[in-house]
C-alpha positions in Angstrom: -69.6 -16.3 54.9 -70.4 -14.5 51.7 -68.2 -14.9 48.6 -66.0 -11.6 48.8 -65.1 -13.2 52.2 -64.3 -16.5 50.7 -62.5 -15.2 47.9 -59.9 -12.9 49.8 -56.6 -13.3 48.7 -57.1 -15.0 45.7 -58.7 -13.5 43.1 -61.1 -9.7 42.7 -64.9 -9.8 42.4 -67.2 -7.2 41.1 -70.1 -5.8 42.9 -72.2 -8.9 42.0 -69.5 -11.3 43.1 -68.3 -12.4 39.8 -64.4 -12.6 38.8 -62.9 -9.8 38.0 -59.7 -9.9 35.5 -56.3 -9.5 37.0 -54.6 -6.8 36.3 -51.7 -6.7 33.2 -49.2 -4.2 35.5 -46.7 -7.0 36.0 -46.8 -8.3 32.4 -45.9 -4.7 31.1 -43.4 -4.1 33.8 -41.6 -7.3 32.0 -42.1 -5.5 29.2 -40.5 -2.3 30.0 -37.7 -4.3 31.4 -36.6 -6.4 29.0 -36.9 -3.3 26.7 -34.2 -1.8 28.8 -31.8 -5.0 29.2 -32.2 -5.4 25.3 -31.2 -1.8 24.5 -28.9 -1.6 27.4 -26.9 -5.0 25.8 -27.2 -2.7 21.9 -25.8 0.4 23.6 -22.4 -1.6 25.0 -22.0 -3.7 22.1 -22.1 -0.3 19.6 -19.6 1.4 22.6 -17.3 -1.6 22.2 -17.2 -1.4 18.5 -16.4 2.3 18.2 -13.9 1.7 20.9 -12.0 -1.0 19.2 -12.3 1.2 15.9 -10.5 4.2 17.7 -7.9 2.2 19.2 -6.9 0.1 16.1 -6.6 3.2 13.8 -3.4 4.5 16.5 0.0 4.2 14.9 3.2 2.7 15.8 3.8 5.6 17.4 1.0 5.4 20.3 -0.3 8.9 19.1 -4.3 8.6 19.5 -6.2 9.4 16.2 -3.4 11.2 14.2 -5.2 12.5 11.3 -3.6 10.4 8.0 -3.1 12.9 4.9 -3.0 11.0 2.0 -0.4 12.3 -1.1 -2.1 12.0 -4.0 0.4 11.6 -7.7 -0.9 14.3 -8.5 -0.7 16.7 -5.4 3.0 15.5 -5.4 3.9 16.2 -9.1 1.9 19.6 -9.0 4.0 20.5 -5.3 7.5 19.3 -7.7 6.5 21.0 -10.3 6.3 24.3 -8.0 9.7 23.2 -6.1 11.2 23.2 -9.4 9.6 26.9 -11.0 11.1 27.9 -8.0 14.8 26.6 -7.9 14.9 25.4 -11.0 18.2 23.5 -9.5 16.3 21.2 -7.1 17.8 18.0 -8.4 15.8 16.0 -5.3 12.8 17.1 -7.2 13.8 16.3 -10.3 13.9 12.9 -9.6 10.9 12.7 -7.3 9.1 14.0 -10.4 11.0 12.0 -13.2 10.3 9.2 -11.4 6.4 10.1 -11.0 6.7 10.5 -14.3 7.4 7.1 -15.5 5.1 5.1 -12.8 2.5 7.0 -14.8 3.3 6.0 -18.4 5.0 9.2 -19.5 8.5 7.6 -19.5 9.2 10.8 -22.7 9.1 13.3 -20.4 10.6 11.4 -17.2 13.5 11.6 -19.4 14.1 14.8 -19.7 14.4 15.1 -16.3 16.3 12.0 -15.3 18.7 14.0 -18.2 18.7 17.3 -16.3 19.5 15.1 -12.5 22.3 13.4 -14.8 24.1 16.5 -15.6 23.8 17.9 -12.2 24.9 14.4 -10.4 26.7 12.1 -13.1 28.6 10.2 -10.5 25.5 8.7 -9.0 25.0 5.3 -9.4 21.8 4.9 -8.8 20.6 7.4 -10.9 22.1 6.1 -14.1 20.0 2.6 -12.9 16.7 4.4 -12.4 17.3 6.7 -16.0 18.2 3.0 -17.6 15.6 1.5 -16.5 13.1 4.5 -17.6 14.9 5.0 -20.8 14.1 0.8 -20.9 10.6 1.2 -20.4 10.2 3.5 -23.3 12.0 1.5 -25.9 14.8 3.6 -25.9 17.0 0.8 -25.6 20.8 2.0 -26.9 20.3 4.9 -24.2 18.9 2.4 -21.6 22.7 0.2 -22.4 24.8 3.3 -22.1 23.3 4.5 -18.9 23.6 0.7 -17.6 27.2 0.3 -18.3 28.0 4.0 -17.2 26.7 2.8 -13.6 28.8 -0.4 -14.2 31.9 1.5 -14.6 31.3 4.0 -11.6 30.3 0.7 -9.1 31.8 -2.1 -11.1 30.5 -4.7 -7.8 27.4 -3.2 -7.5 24.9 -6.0 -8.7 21.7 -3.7 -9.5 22.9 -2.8 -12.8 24.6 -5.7 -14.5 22.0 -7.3 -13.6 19.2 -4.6 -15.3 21.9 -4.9 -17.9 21.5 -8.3 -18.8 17.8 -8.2 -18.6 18.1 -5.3 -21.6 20.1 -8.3 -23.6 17.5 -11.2 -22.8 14.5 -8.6 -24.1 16.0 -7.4 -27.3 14.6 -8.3 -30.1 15.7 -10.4 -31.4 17.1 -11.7 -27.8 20.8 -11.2 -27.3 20.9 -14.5 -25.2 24.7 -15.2 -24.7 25.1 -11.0 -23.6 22.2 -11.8 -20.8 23.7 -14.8 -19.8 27.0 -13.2 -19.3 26.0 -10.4 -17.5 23.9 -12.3 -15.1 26.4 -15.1 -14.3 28.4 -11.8 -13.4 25.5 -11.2 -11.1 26.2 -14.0 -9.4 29.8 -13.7 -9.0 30.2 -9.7 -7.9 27.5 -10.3 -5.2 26.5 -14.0 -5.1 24.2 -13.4 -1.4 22.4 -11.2 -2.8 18.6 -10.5 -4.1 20.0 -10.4 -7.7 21.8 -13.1 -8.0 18.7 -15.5 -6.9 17.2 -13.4 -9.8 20.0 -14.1 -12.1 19.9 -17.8 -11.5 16.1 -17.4 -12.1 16.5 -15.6 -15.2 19.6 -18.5 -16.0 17.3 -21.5 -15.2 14.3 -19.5 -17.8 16.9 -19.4 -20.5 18.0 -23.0 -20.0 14.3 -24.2 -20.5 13.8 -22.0 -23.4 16.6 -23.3 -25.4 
């Protein structure tokens, strides 16, 4: 029996009945398939992410990727500012912008407009707290008292501005500490549940420990 014969089946020979190497097909078949199961696995895992990206950007109101615009301070001032050229008796706009205004550091001229919604609504409470509390932030303190004590007298049990009120006294310079304490034990008794009397007994407790 010659050696091809003995051989069949288990490995090639040449024409001179030597070995011949096996050949690599089924090592690059592994090849090519784990290729595939790798990118495969990449593909789903990039699919899941964008997925989960989509879903979590939806809003409370289930509608699927609602385009956000964002409002810019100064998109809103310049669209105020246009409100007002055009009825120059917008007093909604007057505040929007007044109040723009002084979040920006420009608490002179938030006051002229917190004057202008004055006039137009006097009787608003909240208002004269807002105008105080600008009027406040720009050292104009005598105005900041009279528009305290204006919204005082229109809402006498409305806590917001006795307390603002007795913050006015505590910051003075030099510190008008029996007027602060006053007005925020006051606090405390028009509205005692509320968010302004825990800061009134907060701003108490400071004083106590600065005396």
């Amino acid at each position: 029996m010659t050696s091809r014969t003995r051989n069949r089946g288990r490995h090639p020979v040449d024409d001179r009945g030597e070995y011949a190497p096996a050949p690599r097909r089924r090592h690059s078949r592994l090849f090519v398939i784990l290729a595939v199961v790798v990118s495969a696995v990449l593909v789903i895992g990039l699919i899941e992410v964008v997925l989960l990206d989509l879903f979590s950007s939806r809003g409370s109101d289930d509608v699927f990727l609602q385009p956000q615009i964002a409002v810019t301070p100064g998109s809103q001032e310049a669209e105020m500012r246009a409100r007002l050229q055009e009825n120059p008796d917008d007093v909604n706009a007057m505040l929007v912008l007044a109040d723009l205004l002084a979040n920006t550091g420009r608490a002179s001229e938030a006051v002229q407009w917190y004057e202008k919604a004055v006039q137009a609504r006097p009787d608003d409470v909240g208002l004269r707290v807002a105008f105080g509390r600008t009027l406040m932030q720009g050292g104009y303190r005598l105005d900041a008292e009279i528009q305290f004590k204006k919204a005082i007298e229109l809402a006498p049990t409305n806590p917001e501005p006795i307390f603002f009120l007795g913050q006015l006294y505590q910051e003075s310079d030099p510190p008008r500490e029996s007027d602060a304490r006053a007005q925020y034990e006051r606090v405390i008794e028009v509205a005692p549940e509320s968010v302004y009397a825990q800061r009134a007994k907060e701003q108490l407790d400071a004083l106590d420990r600065a005396s």
